[in-house]
C-alpha positions as CSV (number, residue, x, y, z in Angstrom):
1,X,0.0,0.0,0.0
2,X,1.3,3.2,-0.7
3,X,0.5,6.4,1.8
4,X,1.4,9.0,-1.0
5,X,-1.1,7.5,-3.3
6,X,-2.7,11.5,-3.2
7,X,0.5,13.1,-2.7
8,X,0.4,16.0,-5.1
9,X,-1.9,18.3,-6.0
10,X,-2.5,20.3,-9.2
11,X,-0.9,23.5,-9.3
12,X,-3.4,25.7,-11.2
13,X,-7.2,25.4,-9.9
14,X,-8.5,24.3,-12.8
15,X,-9.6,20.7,-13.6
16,X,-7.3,18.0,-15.2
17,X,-8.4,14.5,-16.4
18,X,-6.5,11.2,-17.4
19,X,-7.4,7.7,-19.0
20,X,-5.9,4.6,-18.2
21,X,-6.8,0.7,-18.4
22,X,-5.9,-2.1,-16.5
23,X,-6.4,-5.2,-14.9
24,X,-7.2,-6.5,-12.0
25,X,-9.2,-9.4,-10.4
26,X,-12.9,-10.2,-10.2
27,X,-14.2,-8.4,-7.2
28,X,-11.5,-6.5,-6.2
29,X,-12.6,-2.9,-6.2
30,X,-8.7,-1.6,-5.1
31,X,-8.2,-1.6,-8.8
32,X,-10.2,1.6,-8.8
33,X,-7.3,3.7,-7.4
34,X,-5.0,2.6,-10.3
35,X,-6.0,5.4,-13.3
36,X,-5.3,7.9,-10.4
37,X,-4.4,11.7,-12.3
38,X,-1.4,12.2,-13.8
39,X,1.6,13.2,-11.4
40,X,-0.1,11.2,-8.8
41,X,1.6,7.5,-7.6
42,X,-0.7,5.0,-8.1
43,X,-0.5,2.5,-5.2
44,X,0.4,-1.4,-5.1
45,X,-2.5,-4.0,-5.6
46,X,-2.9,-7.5,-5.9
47,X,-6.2,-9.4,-6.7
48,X,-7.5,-11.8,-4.6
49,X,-6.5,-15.3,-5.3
50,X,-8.0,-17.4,-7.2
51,X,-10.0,-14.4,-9.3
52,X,-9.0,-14.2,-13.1
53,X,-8.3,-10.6,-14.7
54,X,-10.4,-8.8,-16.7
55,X,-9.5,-5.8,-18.5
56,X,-10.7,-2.1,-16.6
57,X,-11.1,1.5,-18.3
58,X,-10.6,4.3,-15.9
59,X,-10.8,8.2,-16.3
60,X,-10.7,10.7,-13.4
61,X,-10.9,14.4,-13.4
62,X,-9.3,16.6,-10.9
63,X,-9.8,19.8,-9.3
64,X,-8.6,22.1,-6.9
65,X,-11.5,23.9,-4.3
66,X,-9.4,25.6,-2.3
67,X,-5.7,24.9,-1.3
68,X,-5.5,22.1,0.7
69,X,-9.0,20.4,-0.9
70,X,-8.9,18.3,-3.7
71,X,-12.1,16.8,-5.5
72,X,-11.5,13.7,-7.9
73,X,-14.3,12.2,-9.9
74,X,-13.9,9.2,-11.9
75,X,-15.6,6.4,-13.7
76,X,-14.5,2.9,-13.5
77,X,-15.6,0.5,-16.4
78,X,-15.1,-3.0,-17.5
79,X,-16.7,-3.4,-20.9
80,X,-15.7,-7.0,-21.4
81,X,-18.3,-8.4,-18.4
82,X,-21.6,-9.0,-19.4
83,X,-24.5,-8.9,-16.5
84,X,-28.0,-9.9,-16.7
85,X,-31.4,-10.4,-14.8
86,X,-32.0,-13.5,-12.6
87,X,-34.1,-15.2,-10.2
88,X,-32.7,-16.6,-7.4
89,X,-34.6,-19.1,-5.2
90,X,-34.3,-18.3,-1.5
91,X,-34.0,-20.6,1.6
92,X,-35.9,-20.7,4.5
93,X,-34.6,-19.4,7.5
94,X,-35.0,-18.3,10.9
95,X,-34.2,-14.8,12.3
96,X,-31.5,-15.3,15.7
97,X,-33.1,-12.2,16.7
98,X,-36.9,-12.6,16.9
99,X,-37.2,-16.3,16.2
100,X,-39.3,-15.7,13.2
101,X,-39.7,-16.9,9.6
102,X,-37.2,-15.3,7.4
103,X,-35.5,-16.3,3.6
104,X,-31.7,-16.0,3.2
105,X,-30.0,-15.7,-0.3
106,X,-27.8,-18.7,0.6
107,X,-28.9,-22.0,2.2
108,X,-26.7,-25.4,3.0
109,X,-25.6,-27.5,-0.1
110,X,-28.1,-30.1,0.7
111,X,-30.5,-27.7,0.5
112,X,-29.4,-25.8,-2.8
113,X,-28.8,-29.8,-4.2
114,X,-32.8,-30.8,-3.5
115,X,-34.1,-27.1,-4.7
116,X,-32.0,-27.8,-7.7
117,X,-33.6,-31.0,-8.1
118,X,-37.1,-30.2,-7.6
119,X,-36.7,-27.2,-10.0
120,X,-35.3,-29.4,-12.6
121,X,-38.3,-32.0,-12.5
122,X,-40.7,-29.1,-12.4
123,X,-39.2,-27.8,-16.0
124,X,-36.6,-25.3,-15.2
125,X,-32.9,-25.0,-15.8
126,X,-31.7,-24.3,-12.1
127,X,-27.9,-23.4,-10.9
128,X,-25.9,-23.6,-8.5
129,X,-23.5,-21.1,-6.9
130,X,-21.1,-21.5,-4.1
131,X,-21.1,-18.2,-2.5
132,X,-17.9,-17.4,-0.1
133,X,-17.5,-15.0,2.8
134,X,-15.6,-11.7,2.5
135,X,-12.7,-11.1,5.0
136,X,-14.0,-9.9,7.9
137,X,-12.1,-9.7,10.6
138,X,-14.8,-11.5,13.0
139,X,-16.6,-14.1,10.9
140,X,-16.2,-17.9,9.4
141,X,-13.9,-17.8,6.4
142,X,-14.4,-20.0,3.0
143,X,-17.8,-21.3,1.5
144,X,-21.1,-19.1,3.4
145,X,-23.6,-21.3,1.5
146,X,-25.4,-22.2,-1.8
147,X,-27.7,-20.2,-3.7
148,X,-30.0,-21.5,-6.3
149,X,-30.7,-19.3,-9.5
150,X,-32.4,-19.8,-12.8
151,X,-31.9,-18.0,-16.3
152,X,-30.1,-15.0,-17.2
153,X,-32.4,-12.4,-18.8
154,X,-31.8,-9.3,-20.7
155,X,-35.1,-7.5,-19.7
156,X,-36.1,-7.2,-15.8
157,X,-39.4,-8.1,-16.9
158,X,-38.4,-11.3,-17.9
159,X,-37.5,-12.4,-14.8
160,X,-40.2,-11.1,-13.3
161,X,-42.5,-13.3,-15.4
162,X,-40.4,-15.8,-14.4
163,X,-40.0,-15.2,-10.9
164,X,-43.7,-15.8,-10.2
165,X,-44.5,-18.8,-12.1
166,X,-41.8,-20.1,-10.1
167,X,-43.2,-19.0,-7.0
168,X,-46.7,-20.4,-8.4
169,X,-44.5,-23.9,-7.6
170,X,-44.0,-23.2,-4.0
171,X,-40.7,-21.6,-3.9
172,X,-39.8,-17.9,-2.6
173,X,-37.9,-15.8,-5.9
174,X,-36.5,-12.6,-5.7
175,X,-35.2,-10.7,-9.0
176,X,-31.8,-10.2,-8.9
177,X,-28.8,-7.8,-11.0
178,X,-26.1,-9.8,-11.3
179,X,-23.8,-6.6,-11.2
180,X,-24.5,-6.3,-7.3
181,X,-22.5,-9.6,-6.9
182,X,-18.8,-9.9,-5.7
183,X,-17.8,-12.6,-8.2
184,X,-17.6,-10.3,-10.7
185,X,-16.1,-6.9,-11.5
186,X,-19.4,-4.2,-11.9
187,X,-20.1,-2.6,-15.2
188,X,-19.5,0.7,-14.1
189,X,-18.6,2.0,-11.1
190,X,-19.2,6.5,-10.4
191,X,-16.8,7.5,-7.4
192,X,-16.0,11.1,-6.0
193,X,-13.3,11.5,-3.8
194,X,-12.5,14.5,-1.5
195,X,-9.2,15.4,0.3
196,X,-8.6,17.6,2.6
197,X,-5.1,18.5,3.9
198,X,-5.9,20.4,7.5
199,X,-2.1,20.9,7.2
200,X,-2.6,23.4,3.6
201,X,-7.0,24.2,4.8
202,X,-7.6,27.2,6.2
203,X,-11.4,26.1,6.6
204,X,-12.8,24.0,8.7
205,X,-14.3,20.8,8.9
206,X,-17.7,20.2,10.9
207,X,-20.2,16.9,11.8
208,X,-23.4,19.1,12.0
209,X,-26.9,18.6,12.1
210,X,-28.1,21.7,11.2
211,X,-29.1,23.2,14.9
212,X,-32.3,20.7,14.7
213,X,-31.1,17.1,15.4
214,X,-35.2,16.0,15.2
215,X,-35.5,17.4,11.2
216,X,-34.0,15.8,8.2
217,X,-32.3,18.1,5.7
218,X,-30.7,17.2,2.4
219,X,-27.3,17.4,2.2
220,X,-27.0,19.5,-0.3
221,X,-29.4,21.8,1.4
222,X,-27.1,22.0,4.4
223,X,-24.3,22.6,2.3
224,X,-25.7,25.4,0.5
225,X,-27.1,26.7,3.3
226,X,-23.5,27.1,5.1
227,X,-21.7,27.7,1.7
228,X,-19.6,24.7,2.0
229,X,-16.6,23.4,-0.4
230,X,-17.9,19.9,-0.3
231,X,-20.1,17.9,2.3
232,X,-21.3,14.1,2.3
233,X,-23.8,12.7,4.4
234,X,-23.2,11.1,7.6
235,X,-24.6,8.7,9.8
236,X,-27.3,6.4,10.3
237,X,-30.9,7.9,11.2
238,X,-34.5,7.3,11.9
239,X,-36.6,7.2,8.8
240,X,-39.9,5.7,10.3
241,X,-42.1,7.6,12.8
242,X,-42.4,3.7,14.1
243,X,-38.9,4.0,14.8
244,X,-39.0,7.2,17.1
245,X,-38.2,11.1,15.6
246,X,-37.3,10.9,11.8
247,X,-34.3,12.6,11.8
248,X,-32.8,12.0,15.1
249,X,-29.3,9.4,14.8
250,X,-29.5,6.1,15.6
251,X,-26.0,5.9,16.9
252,X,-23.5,8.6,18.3
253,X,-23.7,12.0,17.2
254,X,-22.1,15.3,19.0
255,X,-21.9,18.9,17.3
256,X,-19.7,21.7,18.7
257,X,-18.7,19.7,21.4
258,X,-22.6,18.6,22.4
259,X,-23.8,15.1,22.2
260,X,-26.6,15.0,20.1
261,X,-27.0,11.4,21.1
262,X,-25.8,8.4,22.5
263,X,-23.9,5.3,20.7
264,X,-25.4,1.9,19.5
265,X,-23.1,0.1,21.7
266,X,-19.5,-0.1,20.4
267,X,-18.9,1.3,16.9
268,X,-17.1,3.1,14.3
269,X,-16.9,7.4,14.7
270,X,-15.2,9.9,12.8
271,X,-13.9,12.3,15.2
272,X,-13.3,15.6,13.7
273,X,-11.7,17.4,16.5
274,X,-10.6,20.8,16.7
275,X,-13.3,21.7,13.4
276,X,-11.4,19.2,11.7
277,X,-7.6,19.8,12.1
278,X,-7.4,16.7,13.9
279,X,-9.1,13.6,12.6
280,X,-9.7,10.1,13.4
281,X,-11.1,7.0,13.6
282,X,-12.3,4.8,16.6
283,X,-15.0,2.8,18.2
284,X,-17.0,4.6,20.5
285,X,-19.4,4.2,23.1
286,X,-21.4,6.5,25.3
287,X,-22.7,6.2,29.0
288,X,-24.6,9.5,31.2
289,X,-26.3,9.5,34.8
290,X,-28.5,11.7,36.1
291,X,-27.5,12.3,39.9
292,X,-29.7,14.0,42.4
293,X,-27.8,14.5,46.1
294,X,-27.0,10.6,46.6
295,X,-29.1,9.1,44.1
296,X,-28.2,8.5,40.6
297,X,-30.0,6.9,37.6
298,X,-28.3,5.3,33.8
299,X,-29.1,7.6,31.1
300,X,-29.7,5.7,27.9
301,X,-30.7,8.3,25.1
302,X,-30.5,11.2,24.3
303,X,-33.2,12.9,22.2
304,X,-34.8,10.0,21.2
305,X,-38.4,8.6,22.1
306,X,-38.2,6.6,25.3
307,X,-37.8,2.9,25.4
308,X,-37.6,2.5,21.0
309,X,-33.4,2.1,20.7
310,X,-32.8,2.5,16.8
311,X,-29.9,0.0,15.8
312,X,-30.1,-1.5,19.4
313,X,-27.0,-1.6,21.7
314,X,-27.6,0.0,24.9
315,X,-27.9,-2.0,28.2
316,X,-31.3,-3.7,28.7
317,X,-32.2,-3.6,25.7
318,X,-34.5,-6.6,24.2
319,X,-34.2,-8.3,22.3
320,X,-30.4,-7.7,22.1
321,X,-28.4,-5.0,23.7
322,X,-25.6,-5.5,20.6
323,X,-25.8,-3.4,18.2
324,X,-28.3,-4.9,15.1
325,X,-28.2,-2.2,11.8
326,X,-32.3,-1.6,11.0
327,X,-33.6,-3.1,14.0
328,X,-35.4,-1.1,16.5
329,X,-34.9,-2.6,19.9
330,X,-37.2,-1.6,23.3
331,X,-36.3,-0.9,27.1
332,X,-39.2,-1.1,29.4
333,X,-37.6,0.7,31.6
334,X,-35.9,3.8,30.1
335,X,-34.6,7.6,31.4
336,X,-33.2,10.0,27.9
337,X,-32.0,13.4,28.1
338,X,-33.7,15.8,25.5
339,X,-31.7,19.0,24.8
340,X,-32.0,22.4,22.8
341,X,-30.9,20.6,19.6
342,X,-34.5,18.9,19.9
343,X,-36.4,21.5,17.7
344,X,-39.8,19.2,18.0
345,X,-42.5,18.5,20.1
346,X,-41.2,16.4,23.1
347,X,-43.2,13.0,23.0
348,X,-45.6,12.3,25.2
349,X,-47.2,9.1,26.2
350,X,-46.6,7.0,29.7
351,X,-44.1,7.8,32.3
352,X,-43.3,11.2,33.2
353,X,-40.4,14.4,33.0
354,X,-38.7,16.9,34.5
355,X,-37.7,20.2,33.4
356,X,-34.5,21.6,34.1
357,X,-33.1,24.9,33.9
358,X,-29.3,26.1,32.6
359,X,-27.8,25.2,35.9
360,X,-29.6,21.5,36.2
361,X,-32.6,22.9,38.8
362,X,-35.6,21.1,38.6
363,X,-38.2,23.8,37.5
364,X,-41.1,21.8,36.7
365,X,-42.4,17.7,37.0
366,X,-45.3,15.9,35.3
367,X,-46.8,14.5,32.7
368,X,-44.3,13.8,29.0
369,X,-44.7,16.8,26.4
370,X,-44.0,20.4,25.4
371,X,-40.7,21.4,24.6
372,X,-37.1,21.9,25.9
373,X,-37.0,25.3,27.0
374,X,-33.9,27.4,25.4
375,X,-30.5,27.2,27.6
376,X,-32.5,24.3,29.9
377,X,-33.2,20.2,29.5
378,X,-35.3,17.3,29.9
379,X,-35.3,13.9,31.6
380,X,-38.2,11.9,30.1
381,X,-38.6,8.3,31.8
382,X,-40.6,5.2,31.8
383,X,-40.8,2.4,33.8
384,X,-38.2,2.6,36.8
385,X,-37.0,5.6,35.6
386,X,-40.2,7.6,36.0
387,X,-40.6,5.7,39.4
388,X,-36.9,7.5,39.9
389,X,-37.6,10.8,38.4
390,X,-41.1,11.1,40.5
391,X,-39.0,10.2,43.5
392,X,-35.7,12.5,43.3
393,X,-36.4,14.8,40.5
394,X,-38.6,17.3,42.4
395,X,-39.3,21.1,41.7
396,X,-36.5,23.1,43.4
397,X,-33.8,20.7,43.7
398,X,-31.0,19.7,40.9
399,X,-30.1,16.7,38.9
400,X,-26.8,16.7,37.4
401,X,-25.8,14.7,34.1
402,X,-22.6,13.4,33.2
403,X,-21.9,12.7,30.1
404,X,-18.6,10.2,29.0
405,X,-17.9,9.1,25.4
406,X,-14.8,6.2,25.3
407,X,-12.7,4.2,23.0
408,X,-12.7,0.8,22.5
409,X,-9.1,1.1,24.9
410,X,-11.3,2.8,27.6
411,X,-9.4,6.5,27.0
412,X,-12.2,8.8,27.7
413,X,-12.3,11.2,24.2
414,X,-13.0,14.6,25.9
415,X,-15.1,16.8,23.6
416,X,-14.7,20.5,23.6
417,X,-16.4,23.4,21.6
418,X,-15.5,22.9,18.0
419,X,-14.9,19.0,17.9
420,X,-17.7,17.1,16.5
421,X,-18.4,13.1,16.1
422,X,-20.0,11.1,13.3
423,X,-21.0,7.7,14.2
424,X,-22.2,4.8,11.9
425,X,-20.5,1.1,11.1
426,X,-18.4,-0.8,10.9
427,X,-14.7,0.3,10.9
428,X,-13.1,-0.4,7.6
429,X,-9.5,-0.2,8.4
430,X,-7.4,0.2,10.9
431,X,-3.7,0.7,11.8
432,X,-3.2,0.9,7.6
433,X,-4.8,-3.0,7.9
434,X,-8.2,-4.2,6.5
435,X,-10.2,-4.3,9.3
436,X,-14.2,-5.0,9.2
437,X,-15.6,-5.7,12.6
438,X,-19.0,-6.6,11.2
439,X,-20.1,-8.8,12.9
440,X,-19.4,-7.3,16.1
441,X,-20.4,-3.8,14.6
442,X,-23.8,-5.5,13.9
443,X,-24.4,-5.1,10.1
444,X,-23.8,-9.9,10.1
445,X,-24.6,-12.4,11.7
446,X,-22.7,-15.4,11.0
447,X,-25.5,-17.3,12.4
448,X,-28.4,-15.9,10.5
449,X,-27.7,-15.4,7.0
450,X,-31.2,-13.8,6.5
451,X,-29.9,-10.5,8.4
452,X,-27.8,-7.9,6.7
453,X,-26.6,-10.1,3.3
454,X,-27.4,-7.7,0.7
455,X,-26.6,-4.9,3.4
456,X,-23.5,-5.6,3.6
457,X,-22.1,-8.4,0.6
458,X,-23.5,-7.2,-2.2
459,X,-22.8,-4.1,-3.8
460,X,-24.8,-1.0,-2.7
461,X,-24.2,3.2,-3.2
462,X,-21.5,3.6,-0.2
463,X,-20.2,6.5,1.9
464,X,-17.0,6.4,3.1
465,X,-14.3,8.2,5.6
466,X,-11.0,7.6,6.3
467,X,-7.6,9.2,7.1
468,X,-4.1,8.7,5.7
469,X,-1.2,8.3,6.8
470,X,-0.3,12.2,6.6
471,X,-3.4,12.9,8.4
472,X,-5.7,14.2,5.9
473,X,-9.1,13.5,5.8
474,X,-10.7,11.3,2.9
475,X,-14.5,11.3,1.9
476,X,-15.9,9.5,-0.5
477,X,-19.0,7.8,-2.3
478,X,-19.8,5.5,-4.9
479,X,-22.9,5.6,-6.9
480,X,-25.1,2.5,-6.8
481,X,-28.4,0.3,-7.6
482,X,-27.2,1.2,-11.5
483,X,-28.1,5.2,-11.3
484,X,-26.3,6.7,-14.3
485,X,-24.9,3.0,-14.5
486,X,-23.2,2.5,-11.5
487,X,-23.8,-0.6,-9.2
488,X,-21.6,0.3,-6.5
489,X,-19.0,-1.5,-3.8
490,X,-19.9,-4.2,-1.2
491,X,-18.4,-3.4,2.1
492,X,-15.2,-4.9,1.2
493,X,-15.0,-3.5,-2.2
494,X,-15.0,-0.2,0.2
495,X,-12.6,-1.1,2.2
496,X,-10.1,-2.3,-0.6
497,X,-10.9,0.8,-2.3
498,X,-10.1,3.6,0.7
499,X,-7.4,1.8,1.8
500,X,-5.9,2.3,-1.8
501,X,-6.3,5.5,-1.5
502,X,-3.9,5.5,1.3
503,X,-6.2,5.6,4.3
504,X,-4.7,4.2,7.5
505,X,-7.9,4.6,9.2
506,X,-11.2,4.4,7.9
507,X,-15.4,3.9,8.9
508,X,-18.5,3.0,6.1
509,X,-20.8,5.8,6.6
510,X,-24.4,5.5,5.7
511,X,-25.0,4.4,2.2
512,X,-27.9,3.1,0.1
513,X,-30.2,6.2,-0.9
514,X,-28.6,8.3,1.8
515,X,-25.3,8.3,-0.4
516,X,-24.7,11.9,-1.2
517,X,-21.7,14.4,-2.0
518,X,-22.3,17.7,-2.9
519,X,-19.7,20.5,-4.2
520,X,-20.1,24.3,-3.3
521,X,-23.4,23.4,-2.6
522,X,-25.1,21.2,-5.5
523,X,-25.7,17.9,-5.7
524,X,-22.6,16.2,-7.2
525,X,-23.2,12.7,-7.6
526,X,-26.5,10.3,-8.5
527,X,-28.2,9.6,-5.4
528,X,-30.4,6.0,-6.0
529,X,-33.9,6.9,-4.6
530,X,-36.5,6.8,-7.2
531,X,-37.8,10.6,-5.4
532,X,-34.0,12.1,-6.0
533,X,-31.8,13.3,-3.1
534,X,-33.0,11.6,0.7
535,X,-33.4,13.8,3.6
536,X,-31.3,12.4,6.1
537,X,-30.1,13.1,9.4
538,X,-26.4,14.9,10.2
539,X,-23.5,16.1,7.5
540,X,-19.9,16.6,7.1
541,X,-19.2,19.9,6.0
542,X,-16.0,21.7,4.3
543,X,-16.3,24.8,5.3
544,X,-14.2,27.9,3.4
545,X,-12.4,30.3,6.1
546,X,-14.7,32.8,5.4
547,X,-18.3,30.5,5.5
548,X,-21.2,32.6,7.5
């Protein structure tokens, strides 16, 4: 791997662009990084083994935004693979997590062997396909299972038509692209990559959400709005009123020093500290209490709807206090922390609150509802925790919070005005080493291969951020689900790909239809939701020295 794979910039601020093919092996998305612009080194790669090559065309554009930030667009393509429409055949299964009825893509070969067979005496021309695990750092390594497909079509509509006779004959189809699978290089990939060099950047660099951390905003909106070089969008967030606020991170998020809420047990951050002159990367958790004289109380959200835990992870939790991506988890009994970054109606329903003031005096007690009063709190709490706040929070007296974000070393990460956390999953790399926690980050489960499959092994629009070895910061995305062409990188894919770029340190972001870059303000890239560009929770922002 080479460090100085961005080591030079441009010296006019204009925009530069260079061709170049090569070859690299099936599924290995590090090739991307090769047709880097001219005068920059392109870094070492090697394919996977066992993968054949296949010939790559790849042009990039550069340009300069301000000293110090440098925007490269480029287009990956491999015009000699061929993908098509299929139906795959999926196996029963059994979610870990609730115990109910789920289908995986992949089932045991006993399984595939008997679907195969029965699809053959029914008239069809099945497959087999040995599908294989990526390498993560904390799951099984070699075969993950069978899957069963039939036919390769041209048309999406032929599958279709073929997908539901064959679930007429008692088997569960979905439609499938074969471009989303590893085992072959994409069509096309779109990628945009931003570096910023806090070393050469007079700016700044910012995690916000926008003063309202219950409101969803588009990122280009935001970025507009604050006149920034070039922003991406952050982390995961609630998109179903089922799910709590829409808006409001499901995971750790703090702005200007503030937590806007509380981690999804231990997972990846980007810590922009200092507005962005010192970055980095590293697993996170969160804990607060609420103390009133001698008493004291675990605080497990903050501005989030009491007892619904978006992404799980926090103690008490059911049904799994691990972090789980998508899943919504419930505590019965539940005390969160609402602060002026709340800009919504506080919820109401069971349990009760208090209402403090700047300087943690109770002012008022009662029933849940209304809003946090500017420069003061609220403790919302349900179950024991209203029992608690009934019994200690009472008018006149204070309850103090303490608030602690650590590392996965236990080093308490002490945040000051100006530093600001981004929180989503899983770490990519770390210590310049491919490094995907993913099944402890939640987004797997070796034991269920009905959760997070195509979340996380197939290809999908990504979001990434990492830092290299000179300590400048790296964001990027890939398009995906074939906008403008592009099919996008699995989570491996990602991490080959910002490690290439010469990231020692790097996190996925959210992706999907959240995947977003925009540049002085405009939408840059092609975001994948049918509707356009997705609301979504917090930002990064570049900011220019002279923003607001």
């Amino acid at each position: 791997m080479n460090h100085r794979a961005f080591g030079r910039s441009p010296r006019s601020t204009g925009r530069t662009r260079t061709t170049a093919r090569t070859r690299a092996g099936l599924g290995a998305a590090a090739l991307l990084a090769v047709a880097v612009p001219a005068g920059v080194p392109a870094p070492a790669l090697a394919a996977p083994a066992g993968t054949a090559a296949v010939a790559a065309t790849a042009q990039w554009s550069t340009e300069t935004l301000a000293p110090g930030v440098e925007l490269r667009t480029g287009t990956v393509r491999h015009a000699d693979v061929t993908h098509t429409w299929t139906v795959t055949v999926q196996a029963p299964a059994t979610s870990r997590l609730t115990g109910a009825a789920a289908w995986a893509e992949v089932g045991t070969r006993s399984w595939a062997e008997t679907t195969a067979r029965t699809l053959r005496e029914a008239g069809y021309a099945p497959r087999t396909e040995s599908v294989r695990w990526p390498d993560y750092a904390d799951t099984p390594h070699g075969v993950m299972g069978f899957r069963v497909r039939i036919g390769a079509f041209a048309a999406q509509t032929d599958a279709q038509s073929t997908a539901k006779a064959v679930t007429a004959a008692g088997f569960h189809t979905a439609v499938a692209w074969t471009g989303y699978d590893v085992q072959q290089p994409a069509d096309r990939e779109n990628i945009r990559v931003a570096v910023i060099d806090p070393h050469r950047f007079k700016g700044t660099v910012e995690g916000t959400h926008d003063g309202d951390v219950a409101r969803r905003e588009t990122t280009s909106s935001v970025a507009a709005g604050l006149h920034s070089l070039v922003a991406v969008n952050g982390g995961f967030f609630v998109t179903s009123n089922a799910d709590g606020v829409q808006g409001t991170i499901s995971g750790l998020g703090a702005y200007d020093g503030r937590l806007g809420s509380m981690a999804a047990g231990s997972r990846a951050a980007l810590i922009l500290g200092d507005r962005g002159r010192h970055v980095r990367v590293a697993d996170l958790t969160t804990t607060a209490t609420a103390r009133a004289g001698t008493s004291s109380y675990a605080i497990q959200g903050i501005n989030r709807v009491p007892s619904l835990v978006r992404d799980c992870g926090r103690p008490g939790a059911t049904p799994s206090e691990h972090p789980w991506q998508d899943v919504t988890c419930r505590l019965t009994d539940d005390l969160v922390r609402f602060t002026p970054a709340f800009g919504a109606d506080l919820p109401t329903g069971a349990g009760v609150q208090a209402v403090l003031d700047k300087d943690g005096r109770v002012v008022s007690a009662g029933a849940r509802g209304g809003r946090v009063p500017a420069g003061g709190s609220v403790l919302q709490g349900i179950g024991t925790a209203a029992a608690w706040l009934t019994d200690h929070a009472v008018p006149g007296r204070h309850v103090l919070v303490r608030e602690d974000v650590r590392d996965a070393a236990g080093r308490r990460v002490a945040l000051d005005g100006g530093d600001s956390v981004v929180s989503a999953a899983p770490t990519l790399v770390r210590d310049g080493r491919i490094a995907i926690d993913a099944a402890a980050e939640g987004v797997v489960d070796p034991q269920d291969l009905s959760f997070g499959y195509a979340w996380a092994n197939t290809r999908q629009p990504r979001t990434m951020a990492g830092v290299d070895g000179r300590g400048r910061l790296i964001l990027a995305t890939v398009d995906g689900r074939r906008t403008d062409g592009s099919e996008g990188f699995t989570l491996y894919e990602e991490a080959l790909f910002i490690r290439s770029l010469g990231a020692v340190q790097a996190l996925n972001l959210d992706g999907g239809g959240s995947t977003t870059m925009a540049v002085r303000g405009i939408l840059a890239n092609h975001p994948s939701d049918a509707t356009g560009e997705r609301p979504v929770g917090d930002t990064v922002q570049v900011l220019p020295a002279d923003a607001g």
